[in-house]
C-alpha positions in Angstrom: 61.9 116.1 93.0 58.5 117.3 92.0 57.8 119.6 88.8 58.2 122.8 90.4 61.6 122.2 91.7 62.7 120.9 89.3 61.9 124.4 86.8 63.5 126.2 89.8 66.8 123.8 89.9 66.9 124.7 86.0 66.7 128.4 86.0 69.0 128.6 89.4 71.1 126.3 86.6 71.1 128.9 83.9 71.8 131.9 86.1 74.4 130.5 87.3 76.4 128.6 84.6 74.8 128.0 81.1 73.5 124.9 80.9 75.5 123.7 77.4 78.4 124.0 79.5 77.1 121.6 82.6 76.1 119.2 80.5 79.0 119.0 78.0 81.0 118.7 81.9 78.9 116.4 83.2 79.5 114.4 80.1 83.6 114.4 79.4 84.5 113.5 83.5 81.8 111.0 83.7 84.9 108.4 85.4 86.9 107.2 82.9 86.0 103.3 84.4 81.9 104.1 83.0 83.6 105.2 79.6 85.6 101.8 79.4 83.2 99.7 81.1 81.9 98.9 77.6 84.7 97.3 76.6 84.3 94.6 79.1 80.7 95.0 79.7 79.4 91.7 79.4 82.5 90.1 81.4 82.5 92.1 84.4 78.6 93.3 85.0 77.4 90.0 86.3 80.2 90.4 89.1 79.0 94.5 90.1 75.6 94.2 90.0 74.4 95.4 93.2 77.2 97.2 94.0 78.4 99.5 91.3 78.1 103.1 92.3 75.5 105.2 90.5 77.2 108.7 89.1 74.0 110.6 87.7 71.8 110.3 90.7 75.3 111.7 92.8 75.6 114.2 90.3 72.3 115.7 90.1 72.0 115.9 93.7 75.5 117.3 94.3 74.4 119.9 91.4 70.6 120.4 93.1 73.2 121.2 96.7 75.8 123.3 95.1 73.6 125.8 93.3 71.0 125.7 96.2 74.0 126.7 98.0 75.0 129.4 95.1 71.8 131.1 95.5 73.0 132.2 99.5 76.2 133.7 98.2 78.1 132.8 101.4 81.1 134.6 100.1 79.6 137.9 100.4 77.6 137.3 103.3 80.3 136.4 105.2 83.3 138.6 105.9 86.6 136.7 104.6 88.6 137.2 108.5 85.9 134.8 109.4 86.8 131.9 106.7 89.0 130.5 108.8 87.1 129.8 111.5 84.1 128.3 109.6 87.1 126.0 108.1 87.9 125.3 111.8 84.6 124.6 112.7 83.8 121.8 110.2 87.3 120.2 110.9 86.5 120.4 114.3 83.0 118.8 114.0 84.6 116.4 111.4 86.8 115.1 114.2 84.1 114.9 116.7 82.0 112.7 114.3 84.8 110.1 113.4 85.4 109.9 117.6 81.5 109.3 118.3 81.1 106.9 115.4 84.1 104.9 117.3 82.4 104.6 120.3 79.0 103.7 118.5 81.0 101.0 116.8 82.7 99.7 120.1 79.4 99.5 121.6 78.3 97.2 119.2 81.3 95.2 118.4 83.4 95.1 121.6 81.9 92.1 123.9 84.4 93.9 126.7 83.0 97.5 126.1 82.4 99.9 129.1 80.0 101.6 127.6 76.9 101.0 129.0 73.4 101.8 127.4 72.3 105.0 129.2 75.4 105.9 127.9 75.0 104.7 124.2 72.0 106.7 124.2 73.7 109.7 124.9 76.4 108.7 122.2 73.9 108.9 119.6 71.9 111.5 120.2 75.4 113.4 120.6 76.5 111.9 116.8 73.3 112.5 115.5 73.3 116.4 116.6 77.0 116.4 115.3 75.9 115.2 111.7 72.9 117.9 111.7 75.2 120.4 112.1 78.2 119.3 110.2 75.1 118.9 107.3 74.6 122.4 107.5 77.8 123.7 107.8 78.8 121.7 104.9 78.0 124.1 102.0 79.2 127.0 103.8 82.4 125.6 104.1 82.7 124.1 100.6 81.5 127.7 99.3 84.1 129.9 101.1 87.1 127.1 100.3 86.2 127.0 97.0 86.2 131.4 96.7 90.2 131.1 99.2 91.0 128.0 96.0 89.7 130.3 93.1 91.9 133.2 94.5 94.8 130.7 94.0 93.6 129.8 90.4 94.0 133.6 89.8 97.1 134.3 91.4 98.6 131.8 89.1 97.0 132.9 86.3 94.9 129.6 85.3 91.4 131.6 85.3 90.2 133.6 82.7 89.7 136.4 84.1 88.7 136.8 87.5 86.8 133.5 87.4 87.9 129.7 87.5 86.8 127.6 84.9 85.3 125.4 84.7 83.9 126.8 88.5 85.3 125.2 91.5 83.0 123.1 92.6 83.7 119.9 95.7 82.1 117.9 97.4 83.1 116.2 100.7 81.5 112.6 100.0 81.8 109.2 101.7 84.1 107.8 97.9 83.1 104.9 96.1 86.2 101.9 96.0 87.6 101.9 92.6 88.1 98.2 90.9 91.2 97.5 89.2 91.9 95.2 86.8 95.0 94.8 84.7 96.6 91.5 83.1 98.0 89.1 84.4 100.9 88.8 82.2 101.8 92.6 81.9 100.8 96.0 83.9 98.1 97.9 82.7 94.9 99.2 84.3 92.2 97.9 81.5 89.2 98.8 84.3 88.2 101.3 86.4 84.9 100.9 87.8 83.6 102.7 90.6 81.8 100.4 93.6 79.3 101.2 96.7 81.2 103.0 99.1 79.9 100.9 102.0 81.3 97.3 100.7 82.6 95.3 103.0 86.0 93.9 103.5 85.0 90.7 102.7 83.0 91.7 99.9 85.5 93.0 98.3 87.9 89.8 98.6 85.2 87.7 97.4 84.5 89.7 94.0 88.0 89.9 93.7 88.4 86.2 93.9 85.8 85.6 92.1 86.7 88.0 89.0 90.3 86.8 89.2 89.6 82.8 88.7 86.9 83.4 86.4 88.5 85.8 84.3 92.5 85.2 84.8 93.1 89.1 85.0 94.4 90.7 88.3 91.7 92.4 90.4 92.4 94.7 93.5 89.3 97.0 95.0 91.4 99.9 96.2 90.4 103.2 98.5 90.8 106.8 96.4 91.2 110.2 97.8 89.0 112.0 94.8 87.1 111.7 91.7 87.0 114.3 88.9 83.7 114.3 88.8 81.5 117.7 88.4 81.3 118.8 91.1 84.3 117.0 92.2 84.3 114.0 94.9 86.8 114.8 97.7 86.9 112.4 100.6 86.1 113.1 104.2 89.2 113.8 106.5 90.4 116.1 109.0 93.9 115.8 107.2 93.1 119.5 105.8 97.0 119.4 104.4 95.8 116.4 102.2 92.2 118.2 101.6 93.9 121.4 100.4 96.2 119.3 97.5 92.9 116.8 96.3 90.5 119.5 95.9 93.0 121.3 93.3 94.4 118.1 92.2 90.4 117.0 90.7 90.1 120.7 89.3 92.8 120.2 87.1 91.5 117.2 86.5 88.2 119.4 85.2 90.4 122.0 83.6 92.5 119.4 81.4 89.2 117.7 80.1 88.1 120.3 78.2 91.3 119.9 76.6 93.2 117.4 74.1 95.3 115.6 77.2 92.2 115.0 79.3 90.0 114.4 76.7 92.4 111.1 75.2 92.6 110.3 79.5 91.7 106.7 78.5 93.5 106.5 74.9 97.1 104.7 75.8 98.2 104.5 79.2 100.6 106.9 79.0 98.5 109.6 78.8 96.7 108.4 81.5 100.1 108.4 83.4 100.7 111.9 82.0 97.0 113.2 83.2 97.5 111.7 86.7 101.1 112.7 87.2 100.2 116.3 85.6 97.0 117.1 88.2 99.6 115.6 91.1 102.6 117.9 90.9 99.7 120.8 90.0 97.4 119.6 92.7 100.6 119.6 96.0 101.8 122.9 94.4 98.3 124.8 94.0 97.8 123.2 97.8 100.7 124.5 99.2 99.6 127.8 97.8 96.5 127.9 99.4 97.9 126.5 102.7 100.8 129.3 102.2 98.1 132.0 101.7 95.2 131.0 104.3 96.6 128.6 106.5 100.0 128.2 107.2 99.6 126.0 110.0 99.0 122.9 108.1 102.0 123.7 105.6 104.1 120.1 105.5 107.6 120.2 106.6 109.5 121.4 103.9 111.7 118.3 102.1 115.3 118.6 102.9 117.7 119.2 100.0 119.9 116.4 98.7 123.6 116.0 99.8 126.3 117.7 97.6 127.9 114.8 96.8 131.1 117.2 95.6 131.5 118.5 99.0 133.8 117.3 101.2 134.0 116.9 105.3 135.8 116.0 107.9 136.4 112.3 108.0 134.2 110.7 111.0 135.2 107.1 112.6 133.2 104.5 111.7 131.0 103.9 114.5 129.6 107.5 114.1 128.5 107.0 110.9 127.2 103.8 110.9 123.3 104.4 111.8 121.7 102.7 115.2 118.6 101.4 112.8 118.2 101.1 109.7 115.2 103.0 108.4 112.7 101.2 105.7 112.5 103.2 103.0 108.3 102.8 101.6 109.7 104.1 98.0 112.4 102.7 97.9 111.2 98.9 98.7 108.0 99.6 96.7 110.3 100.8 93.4 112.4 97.6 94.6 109.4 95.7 93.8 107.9 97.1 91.1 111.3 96.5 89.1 111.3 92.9 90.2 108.0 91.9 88.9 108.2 93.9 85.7 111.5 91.8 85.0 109.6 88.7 86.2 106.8 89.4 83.8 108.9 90.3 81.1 110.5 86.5 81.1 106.9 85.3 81.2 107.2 83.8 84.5 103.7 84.9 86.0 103.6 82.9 89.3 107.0 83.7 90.0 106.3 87.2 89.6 102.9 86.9 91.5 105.0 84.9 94.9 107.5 87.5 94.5 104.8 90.5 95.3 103.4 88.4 98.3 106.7 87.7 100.1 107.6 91.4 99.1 103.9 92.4 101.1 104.9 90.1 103.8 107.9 92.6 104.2 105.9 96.0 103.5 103.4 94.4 106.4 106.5 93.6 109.0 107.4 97.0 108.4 104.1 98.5 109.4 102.3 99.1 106.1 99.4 97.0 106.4 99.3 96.3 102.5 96.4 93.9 102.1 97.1 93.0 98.4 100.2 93.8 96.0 99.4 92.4 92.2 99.6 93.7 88.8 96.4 95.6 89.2 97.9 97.6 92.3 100.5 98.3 90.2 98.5 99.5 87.5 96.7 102.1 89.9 99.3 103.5 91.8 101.5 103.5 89.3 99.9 106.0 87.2 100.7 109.0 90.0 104.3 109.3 89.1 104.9 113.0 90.9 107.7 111.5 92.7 110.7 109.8 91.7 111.0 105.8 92.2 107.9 104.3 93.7 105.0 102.2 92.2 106.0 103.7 88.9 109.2 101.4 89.1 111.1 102.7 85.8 108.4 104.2 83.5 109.9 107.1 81.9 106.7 108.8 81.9 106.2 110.4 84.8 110.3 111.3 84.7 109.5 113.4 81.2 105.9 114.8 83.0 108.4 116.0 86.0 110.9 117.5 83.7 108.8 119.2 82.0 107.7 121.2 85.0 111.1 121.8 85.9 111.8 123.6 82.9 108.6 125.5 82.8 109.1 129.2 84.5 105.6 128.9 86.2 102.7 126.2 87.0 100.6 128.2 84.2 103.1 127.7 81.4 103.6 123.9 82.5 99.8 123.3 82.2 99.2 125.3 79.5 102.0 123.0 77.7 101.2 119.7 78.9 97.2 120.3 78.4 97.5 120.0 74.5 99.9 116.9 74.8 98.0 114.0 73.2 100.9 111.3 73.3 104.1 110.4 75.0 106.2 110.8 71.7 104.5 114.7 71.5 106.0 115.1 75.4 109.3 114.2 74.4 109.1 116.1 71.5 108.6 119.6 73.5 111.1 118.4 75.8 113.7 118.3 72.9 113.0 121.9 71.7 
């Protein structure tokens, strides 16, 4: 980036969004895993170098893009009946992409491919037109999603004013693996570091072995969905239903940092357990708005209410009621699981506990979830996002006070508003209470 552009990138910068606020941004949702890394510096560093994922130069050029992007004002060129179909469009090309890239990978990985290489030619030049477009239909997409998302903000009154803030900004971005590690002897995520997004599977095992024997923690490289980044990290998918809740889900994530819960994120684990659980029930209800609003289509089927177990029927004979197959149940098997380990680890018996959460894999796998690893650091990740009842969470009452409190909260503002100056568990009970 020469001089000159970079004079220009500022002043686009300051007529935008003042440039105290940016940075101070930039600075507070930094991830959490670079803020703690210090802690552990010198242990784990010798095992990331090489592959750790670089934030600032992300940043800078997701910021140069967005307000490159900012200066075009897509949102007023572009009449909103047409929003949907630029939406369409990139989901469309999206899909298109992932389909090419699979035949470019058979090509070279399938000794039995058909493909031949007049054909292979044609493959790529087709992917390579796909990615020039999808390139420049990116930022028109994010621009216009972000305006439909900020509409939402407003409607339920988390803007102030007209305007969401901080700004929605996204990203669609190939994510960086996250690196977990937690004790061996208890559940708690002590690291967070974010890794190349590229790594191989076998990379992956071997720095996990490698960290594990080395430093007797747990260690698990896991896939995520988002970072709340600025602008925020959203992975690529054509699952628009899923794209709809993590885009809002990360802007919370924004919003609650300039606040006391997001700024304490990293201070006990249960506020981290509060911050992810909080931006999750936010994040599918703000979604469903903005599917509800703008495309209601991709709304998900609507969760059946539970039985009233106070009302009676018509007694059935047995062999109607009795069930051809008996359907495994992913929450109820995983919270199965999670209780058994924490009891396991509780008596101090740490290779019991670890066998346990292998045979218990071995039956997630038979069952068609393809679980490569289940140890205390999985645990410690997915347990955080307690939106849902039972789970990975296993019994922490955390998540059950985070989901009570929205239950007693009129709106989605008044619950945020509440749980964003929350800066312990005892303080969440405490409101709860009154």
């Amino acid at each position: 980036m020469n001089i000159q552009k970079r004079k220009n990138f500022i002043l686009r910068i300051a007529r935008v969004i003042p440039i105290s606020f940016i940075l101070t941004l930039i600075i507070l949702t930094v991830p959490r895993s670079e803020i703690q890394l210090h802690k552990v510096e010198d242990q784990i560093r010798p095992y990331t170098i090489g592959v750790q994922f670089d934030f600032v130069t992300w940043t800078l050029d997701a910021l140069w893009d967005k307000f490159s992007a900012a200066s075009m004002n897509w949102q007023d060129i572009i009449p909103q009946e047409n929003y949907r179909t630029i939406v369409y469009q990139y989901l469309q090309n999206e899909q298109q992409l992932n389909q090419t890239q699979e035949l470019i990978s058979d090509y070279y990985g399938n000794p039995n491919s058909d493909i031949n290489e007049e054909q292979f030619l044609q493959i790529q030049m087709d992917f390579d037109l796909l990615k020039h477009n999808q390139c420049m239909l990116e930022p028109v997409y994010e621009s216009l999603l972000s305006e439909q998302i900020r509409t939402v903000l407003y409607e339920n009154e988390l803007t102030l004013g007209n305007q969401a803030f901080p700004p929605v900004l996204f990203r669609d971005a190939d994510l960086p693996y996250a690196l977990i590690l937690s004790p061996r002897d208890h559940i708690e995520q002590i690291v967070n570091l974010s890794l190349l997004p590229d790594l191989s599977l076998e990379q992956m095992i071997v720095l996990e072995e490698r960290i594990e024997s080395q430093l007797q923690v747990s260690a698990l490289v896991v896939p995520v969905g988002g970072i709340g980044t600025y602008p925020t990290m959203i992975m690529r998918t054509t699952n628009f239903t899923y794209t709809a809740e993590v885009i809002q889900h990360e802007w919370i994530h924004n919003y609650l940092t300039l606040r006391p819960l997001g700024l304490n994120y990293e201070t006990t684990p249960q506020l981290r357990t509060i911050n992810e659980t909080s931006a999750s029930i936010s994040g599918k209800e703000l979604g469903n708005n903005l599917l509800a609003a703008y495309y209601p289509e991709f709304l998900p089927e609507p969760t059946p209410p539970p039985a009233d177990e106070t009302e009676t029927s018509e007694p059935q004979a047995v062999e109607q009621i009795v069930p051809e197959e008996i359907i495994f149940d992913f929450r109820a098997e995983m919270h199965t699981t999670r209780l058994g380990t924490d009891q396991l680890l509780s008596e101090g018996k740490i290779d019991e506990a670890e066998a346990y959460m292998e045979n218990r894999r071995l039956l997630f796998w038979e069952n068609g979830y393809q679980i490569r690893k289940i140890n205390q650091a999985y645990y410690a990740f997915y347990g955080a996002y307690a939106d849902q009842p039972g789970g990975a969470a296993g019994n922490d009452p955390v998540g059950e006070a985070v989901r009570a409190l929205r239950q007693q909260s009129a709106s989605l503002q008044q619950f945020i508003n509440k749980i964003s100056w929350v800066t312990s568990f005892e303080q969440l009970q405490s409101i709860l209470e009154n």
